[in-house]
SEMAR-708555 format. One record per residue (C-alpha): x, y, z; residue in one letter. Coordinates in steps of 0.2 Angstrom, whole numbers, plus 5000, padded with zeros to 4 digits. Example, Ala and Ser with C-alpha at 12.3 -4.5 7.8 and 13.67 -1.06 7.14 Angstrom:
% residues 2
atom east = 5062	north = 4978	up = 5039	code = A
atom east = 5068	north = 4995	up = 5036	code = S
This chain:
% residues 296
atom east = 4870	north = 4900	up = 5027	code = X
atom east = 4882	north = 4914	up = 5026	code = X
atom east = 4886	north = 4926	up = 5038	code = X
atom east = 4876	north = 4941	up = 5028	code = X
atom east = 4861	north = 4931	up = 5026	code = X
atom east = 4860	north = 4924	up = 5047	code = X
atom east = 4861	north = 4944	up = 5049	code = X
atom east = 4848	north = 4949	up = 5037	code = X
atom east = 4835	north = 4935	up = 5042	code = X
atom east = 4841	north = 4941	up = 5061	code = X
atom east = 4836	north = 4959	up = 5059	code = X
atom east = 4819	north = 4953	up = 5048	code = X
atom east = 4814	north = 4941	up = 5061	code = X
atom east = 4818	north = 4954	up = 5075	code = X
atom east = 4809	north = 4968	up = 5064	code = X
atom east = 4792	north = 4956	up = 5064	code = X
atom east = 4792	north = 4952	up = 5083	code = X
atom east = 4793	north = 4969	up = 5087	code = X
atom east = 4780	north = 4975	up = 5078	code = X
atom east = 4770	north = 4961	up = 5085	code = X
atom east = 4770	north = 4967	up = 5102	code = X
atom east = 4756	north = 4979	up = 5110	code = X
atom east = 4764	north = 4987	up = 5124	code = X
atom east = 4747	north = 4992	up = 5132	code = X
atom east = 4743	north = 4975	up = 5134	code = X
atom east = 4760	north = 4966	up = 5135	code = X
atom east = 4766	north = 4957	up = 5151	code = X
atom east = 4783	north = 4961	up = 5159	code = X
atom east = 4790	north = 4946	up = 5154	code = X
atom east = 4784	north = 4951	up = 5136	code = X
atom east = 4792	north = 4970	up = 5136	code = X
atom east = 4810	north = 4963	up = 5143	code = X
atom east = 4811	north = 4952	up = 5130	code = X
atom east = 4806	north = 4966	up = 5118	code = X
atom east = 4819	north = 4975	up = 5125	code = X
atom east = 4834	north = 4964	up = 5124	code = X
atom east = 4829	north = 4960	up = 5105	code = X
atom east = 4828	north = 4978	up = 5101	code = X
atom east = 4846	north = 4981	up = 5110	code = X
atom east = 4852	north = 4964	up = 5100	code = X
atom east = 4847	north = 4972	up = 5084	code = X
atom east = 4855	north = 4989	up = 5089	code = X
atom east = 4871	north = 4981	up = 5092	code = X
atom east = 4872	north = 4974	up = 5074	code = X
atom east = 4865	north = 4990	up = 5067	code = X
atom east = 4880	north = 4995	up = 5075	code = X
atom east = 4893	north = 4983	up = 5070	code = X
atom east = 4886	north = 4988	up = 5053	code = X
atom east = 4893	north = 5006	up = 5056	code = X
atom east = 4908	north = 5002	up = 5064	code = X
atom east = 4918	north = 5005	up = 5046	code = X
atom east = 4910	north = 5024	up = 5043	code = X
atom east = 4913	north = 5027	up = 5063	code = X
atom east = 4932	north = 5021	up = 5062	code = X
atom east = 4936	north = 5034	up = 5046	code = X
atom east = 4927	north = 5047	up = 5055	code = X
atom east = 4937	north = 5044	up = 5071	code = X
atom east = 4953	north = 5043	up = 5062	code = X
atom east = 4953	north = 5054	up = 5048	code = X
atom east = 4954	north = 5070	up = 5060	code = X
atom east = 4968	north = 5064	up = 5069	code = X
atom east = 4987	north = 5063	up = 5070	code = X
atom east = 4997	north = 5051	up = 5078	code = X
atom east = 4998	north = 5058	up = 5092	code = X
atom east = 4982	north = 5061	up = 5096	code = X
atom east = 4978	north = 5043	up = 5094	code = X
atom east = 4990	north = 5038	up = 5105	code = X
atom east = 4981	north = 5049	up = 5118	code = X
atom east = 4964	north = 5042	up = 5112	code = X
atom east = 4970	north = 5025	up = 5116	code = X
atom east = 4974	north = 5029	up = 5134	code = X
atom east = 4959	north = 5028	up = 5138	code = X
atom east = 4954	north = 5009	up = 5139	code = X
atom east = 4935	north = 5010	up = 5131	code = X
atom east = 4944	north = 5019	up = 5115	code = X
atom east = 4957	north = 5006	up = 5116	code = X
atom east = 4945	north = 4993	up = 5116	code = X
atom east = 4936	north = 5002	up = 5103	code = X
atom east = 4949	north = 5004	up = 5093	code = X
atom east = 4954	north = 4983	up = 5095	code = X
atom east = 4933	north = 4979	up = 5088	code = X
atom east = 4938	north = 4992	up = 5073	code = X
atom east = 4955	north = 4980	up = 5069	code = X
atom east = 4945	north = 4964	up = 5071	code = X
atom east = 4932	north = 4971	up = 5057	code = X
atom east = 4938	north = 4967	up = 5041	code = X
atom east = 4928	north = 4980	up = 5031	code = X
atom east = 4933	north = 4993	up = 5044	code = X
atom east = 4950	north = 4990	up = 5042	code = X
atom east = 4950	north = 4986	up = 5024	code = X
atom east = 4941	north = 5007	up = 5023	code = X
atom east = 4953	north = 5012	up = 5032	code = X
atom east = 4968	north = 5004	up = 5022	code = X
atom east = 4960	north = 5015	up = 5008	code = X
atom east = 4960	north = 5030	up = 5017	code = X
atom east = 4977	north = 5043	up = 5017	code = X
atom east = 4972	north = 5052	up = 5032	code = X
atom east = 4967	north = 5037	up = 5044	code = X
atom east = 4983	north = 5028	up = 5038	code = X
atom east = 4995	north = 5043	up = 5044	code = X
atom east = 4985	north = 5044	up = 5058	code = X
atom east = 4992	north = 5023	up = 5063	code = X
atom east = 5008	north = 5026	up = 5055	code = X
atom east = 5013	north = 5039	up = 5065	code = X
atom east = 5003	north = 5033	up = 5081	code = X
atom east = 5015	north = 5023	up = 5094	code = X
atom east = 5003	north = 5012	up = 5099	code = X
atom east = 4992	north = 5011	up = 5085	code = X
atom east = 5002	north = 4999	up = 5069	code = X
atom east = 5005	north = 4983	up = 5081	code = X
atom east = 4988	north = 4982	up = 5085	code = X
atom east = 4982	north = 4985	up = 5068	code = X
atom east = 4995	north = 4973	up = 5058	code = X
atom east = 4989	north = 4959	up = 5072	code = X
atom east = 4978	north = 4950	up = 5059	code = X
atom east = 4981	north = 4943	up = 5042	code = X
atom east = 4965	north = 4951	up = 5036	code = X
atom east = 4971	north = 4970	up = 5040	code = X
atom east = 4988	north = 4965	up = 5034	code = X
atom east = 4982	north = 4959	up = 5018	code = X
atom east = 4971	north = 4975	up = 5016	code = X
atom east = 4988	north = 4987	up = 5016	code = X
atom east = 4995	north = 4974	up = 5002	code = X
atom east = 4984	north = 4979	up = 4991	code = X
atom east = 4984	north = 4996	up = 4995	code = X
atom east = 4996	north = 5007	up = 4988	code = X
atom east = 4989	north = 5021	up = 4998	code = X
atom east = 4993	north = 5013	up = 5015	code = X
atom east = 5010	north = 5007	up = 5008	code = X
atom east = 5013	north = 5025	up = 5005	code = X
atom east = 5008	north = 5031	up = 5023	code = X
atom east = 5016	north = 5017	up = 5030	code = X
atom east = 5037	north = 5017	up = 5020	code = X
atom east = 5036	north = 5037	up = 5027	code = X
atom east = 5036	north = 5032	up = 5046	code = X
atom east = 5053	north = 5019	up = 5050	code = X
atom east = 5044	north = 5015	up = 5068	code = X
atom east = 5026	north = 5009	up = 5057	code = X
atom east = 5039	north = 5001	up = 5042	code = X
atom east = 5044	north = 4990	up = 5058	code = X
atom east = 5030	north = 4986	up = 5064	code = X
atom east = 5023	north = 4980	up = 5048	code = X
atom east = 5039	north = 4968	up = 5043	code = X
atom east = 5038	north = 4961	up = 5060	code = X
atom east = 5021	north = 4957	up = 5058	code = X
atom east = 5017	north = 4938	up = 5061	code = X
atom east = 5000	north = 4934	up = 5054	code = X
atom east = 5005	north = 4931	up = 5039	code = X
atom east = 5023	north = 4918	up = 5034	code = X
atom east = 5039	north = 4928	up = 5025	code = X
atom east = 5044	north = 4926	up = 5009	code = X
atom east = 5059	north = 4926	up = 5003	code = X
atom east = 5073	north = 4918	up = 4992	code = X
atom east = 5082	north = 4906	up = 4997	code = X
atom east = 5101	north = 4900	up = 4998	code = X
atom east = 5103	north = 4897	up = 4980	code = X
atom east = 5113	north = 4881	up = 4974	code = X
atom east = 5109	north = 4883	up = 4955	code = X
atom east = 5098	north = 4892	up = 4946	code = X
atom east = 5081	north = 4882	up = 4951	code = X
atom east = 5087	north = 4874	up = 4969	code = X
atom east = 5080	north = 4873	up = 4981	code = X
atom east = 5064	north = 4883	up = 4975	code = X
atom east = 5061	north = 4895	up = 4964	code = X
atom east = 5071	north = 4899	up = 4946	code = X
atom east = 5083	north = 4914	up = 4947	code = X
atom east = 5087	north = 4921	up = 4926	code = X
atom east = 5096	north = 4936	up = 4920	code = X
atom east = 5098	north = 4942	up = 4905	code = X
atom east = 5116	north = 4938	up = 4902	code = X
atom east = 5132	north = 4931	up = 4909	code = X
atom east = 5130	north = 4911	up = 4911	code = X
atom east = 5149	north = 4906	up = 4914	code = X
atom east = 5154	north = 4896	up = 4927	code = X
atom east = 5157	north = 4907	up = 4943	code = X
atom east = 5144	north = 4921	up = 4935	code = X
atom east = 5128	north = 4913	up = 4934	code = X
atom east = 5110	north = 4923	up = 4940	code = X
atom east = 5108	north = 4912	up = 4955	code = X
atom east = 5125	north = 4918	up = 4962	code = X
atom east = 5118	north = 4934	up = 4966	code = X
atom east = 5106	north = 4923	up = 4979	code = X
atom east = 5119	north = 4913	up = 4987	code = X
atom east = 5120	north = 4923	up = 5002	code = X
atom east = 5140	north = 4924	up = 4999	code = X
atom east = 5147	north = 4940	up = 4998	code = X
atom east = 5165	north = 4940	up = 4996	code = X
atom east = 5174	north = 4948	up = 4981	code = X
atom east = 5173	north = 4939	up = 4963	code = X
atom east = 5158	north = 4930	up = 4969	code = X
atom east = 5139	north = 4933	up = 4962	code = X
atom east = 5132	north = 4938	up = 4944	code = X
atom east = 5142	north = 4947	up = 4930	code = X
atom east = 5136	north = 4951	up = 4912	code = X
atom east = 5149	north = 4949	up = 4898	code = X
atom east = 5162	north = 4961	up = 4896	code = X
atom east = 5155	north = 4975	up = 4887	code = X
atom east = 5137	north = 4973	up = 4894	code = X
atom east = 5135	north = 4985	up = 4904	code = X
atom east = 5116	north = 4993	up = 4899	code = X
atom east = 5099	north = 4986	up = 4901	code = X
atom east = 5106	north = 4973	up = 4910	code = X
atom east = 5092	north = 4962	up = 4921	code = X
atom east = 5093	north = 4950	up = 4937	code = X
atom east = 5076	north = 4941	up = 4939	code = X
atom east = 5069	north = 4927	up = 4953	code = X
atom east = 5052	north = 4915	up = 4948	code = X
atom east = 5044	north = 4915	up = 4965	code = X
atom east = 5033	north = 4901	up = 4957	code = X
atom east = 5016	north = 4908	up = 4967	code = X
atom east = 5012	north = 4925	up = 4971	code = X
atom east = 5020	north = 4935	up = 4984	code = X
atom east = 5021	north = 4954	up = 4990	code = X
atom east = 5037	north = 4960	up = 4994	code = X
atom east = 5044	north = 4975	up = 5006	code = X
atom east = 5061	north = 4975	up = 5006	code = X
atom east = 5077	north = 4974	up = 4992	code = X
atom east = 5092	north = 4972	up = 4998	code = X
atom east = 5106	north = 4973	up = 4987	code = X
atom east = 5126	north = 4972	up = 4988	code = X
atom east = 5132	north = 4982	up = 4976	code = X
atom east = 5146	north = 4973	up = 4965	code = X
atom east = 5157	north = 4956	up = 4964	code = X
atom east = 5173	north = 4962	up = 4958	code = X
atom east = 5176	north = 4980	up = 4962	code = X
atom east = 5168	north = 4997	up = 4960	code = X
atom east = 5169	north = 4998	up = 4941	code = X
atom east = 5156	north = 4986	up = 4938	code = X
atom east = 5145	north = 4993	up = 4952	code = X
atom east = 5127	north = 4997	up = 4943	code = X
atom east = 5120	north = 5015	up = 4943	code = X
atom east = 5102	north = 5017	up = 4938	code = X
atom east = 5090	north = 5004	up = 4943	code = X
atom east = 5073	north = 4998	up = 4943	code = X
atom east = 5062	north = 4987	up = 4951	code = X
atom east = 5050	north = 4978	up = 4942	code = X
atom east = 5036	north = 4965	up = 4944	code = X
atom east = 5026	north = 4955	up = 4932	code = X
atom east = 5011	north = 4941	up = 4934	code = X
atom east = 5017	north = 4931	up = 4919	code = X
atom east = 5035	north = 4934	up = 4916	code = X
atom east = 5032	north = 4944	up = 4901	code = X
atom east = 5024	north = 4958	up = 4904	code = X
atom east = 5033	north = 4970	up = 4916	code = X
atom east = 5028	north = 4984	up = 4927	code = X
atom east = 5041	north = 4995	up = 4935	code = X
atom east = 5037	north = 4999	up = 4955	code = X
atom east = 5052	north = 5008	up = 4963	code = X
atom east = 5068	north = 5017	up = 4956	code = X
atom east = 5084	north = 5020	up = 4962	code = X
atom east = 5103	north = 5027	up = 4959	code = X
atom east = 5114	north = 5015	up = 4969	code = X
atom east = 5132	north = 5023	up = 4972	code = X
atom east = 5148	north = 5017	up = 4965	code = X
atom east = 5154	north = 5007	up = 4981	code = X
atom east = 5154	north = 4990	up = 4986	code = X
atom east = 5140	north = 4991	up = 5001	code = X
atom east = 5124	north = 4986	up = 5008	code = X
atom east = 5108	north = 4993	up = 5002	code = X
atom east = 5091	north = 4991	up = 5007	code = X
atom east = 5076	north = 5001	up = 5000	code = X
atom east = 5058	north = 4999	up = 5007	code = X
atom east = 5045	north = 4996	up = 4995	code = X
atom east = 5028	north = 5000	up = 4993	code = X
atom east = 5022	north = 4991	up = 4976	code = X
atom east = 5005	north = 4985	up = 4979	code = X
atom east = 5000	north = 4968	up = 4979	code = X
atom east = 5007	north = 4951	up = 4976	code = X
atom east = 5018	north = 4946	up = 4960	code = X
atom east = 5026	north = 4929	up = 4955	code = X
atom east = 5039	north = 4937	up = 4946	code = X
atom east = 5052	north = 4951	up = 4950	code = X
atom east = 5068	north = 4957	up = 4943	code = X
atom east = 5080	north = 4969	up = 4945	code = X
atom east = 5081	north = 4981	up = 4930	code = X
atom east = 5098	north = 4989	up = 4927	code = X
atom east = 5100	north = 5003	up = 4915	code = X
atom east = 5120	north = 5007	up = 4917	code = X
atom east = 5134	north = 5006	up = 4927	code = X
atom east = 5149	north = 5016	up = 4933	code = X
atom east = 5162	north = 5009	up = 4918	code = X
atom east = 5162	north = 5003	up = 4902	code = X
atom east = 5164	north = 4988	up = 4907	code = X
atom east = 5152	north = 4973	up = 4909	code = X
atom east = 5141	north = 4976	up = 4927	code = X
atom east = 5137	north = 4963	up = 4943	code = X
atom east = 5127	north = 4961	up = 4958	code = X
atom east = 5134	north = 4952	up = 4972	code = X
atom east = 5120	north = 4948	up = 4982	code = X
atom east = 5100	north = 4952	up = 4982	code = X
atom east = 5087	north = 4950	up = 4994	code = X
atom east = 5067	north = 4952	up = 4992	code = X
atom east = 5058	north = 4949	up = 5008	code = X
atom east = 5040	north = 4952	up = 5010	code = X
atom east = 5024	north = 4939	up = 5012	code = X
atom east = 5018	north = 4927	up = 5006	code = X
């Protein structure tokens, strides 16, 4: 029996007992039980609620007031029932005002990012992505989460070890390969390079092999000097390695430097890749290194 049906055959069997009961002629034993069925039943009424009650609450706050809310311990108890129900907190992942309202609170993201069933709910949510990337102090809270395992790419070795398959769309030489880019070695000369003269609509790409959602790129900029850093780029995402939906842009500067971007492309994706448009020469372009870390 599922949950929804004990509930339903709960309140139906609590509905007829009640009904049953003539209070002129019931004995005291009779009424109390009465009583505590009907506050049984009210407390799943309740439950049932509880999604409604949290938007309510929420929607007409900022994250400030929250944070005072939650001083008092029956609202922060309330608030930990509303994060432990899963259509409360998938309502609220849905909902622009109530997500500000926790992105922006201090106390409010931990306690909300504490299970995988909230966490999975702002995956597929752009809107809570959104609310979430605008406040750094909620974009920390969320990476550190720990109800779900990190994904990530690995130390590359060659272009399908240990896991994964990293491609590109060019280059292939000895000392240029894709999976150089995802060594984790970021000294000069080393990491991906197109051929010379290949220096638009250039593409990096990793095969997760399963589904993952990702919240971070990181990117060193170029392998072998600021003429071959690249300019306009794209991030993009696909379910079957053909078809390929772009998620986040950007302009990287012409310097060899650390990047990291949050993202906030909903869902989970097997396959993503770095789109580059064109570069700062006319020359062929590289990527040193790049990172995408999010959940699996």
């Amino acid at each position: 029996m599922s949950l929804t049906d004990f509930r339903n055959d709960f309140l139906s069997e609590v509905e007829a007992r009640l009904a049953d009961v003539n209070v002129a002629t019931a004995t005291t034993n009779e009424l109390l039980v009465s009583g505590a069925l009907y506050k049984m039943a009210a407390a799943v009424v309740d439950a049932d609620l509880l999604s409604a009650t949290a938007l309510r609450l929420l929607e007409v706050m900022s994250g400030a007031e929250l944070d005072a809310w939650l001083g008092d311990i029956n609202n922060y108890m309330l608030f930990a029932a509303i994060c432990a129900d899963a259509p409360a907190s998938s309502a609220i992942a849905r909902s622009a005002a109530a997500m500000a309202a926790i992105a922006s609170s201090t106390l409010a993201p931990s306690m909300f990012f504490s299970t995988a069933a909230n966490l999975n709910a702002v995956i597929n949510s752009g809107v809570a992505l959104g609310a979430i990337v605008a406040v750094p102090a909620a974009v920390a809270a969320f990476k550190g989460a720990t109800a779900l395992t990190i994904a990530n790419i690995p130390t590359m070795t060659s272009n399908s070890a240990p896991s994964g398959t990293a491609s590109a769309s060019s280059g292939g030489t000895v000392g240029t390969e894709a999976w150089r880019a995802f060594d984790k070695i970021t000294t000069a000369g080393n990491g991906w390079q197109s051929p010379g003269g290949q220096n638009t609509n250039q593409w990096l790409r990793y095969d997760f092999t399963a589904a993952v959602f990702i919240h971070t790129l990181s990117i060193n900029n170029t392998p072998a000097g600021v003429n071959h850093s690249v300019k306009d780029c794209r991030l993009e995402y696909s379910d079957n390695g053909s078809s390929w939906s772009s998620g986040f842009t950007f302009t990287l500067p012409p310097t060899t430097a650390d990047y990291t971007f949050d993202i906030a492309i909903a869902g989970r994706h097997r396959y993503w890749r770095l789109f580059m448009l064109n570069n700062y020469s006319t020359s062929q372009m590289g990527i040193c290194e790049m990172q995408l870390t999010g959940f699996n």
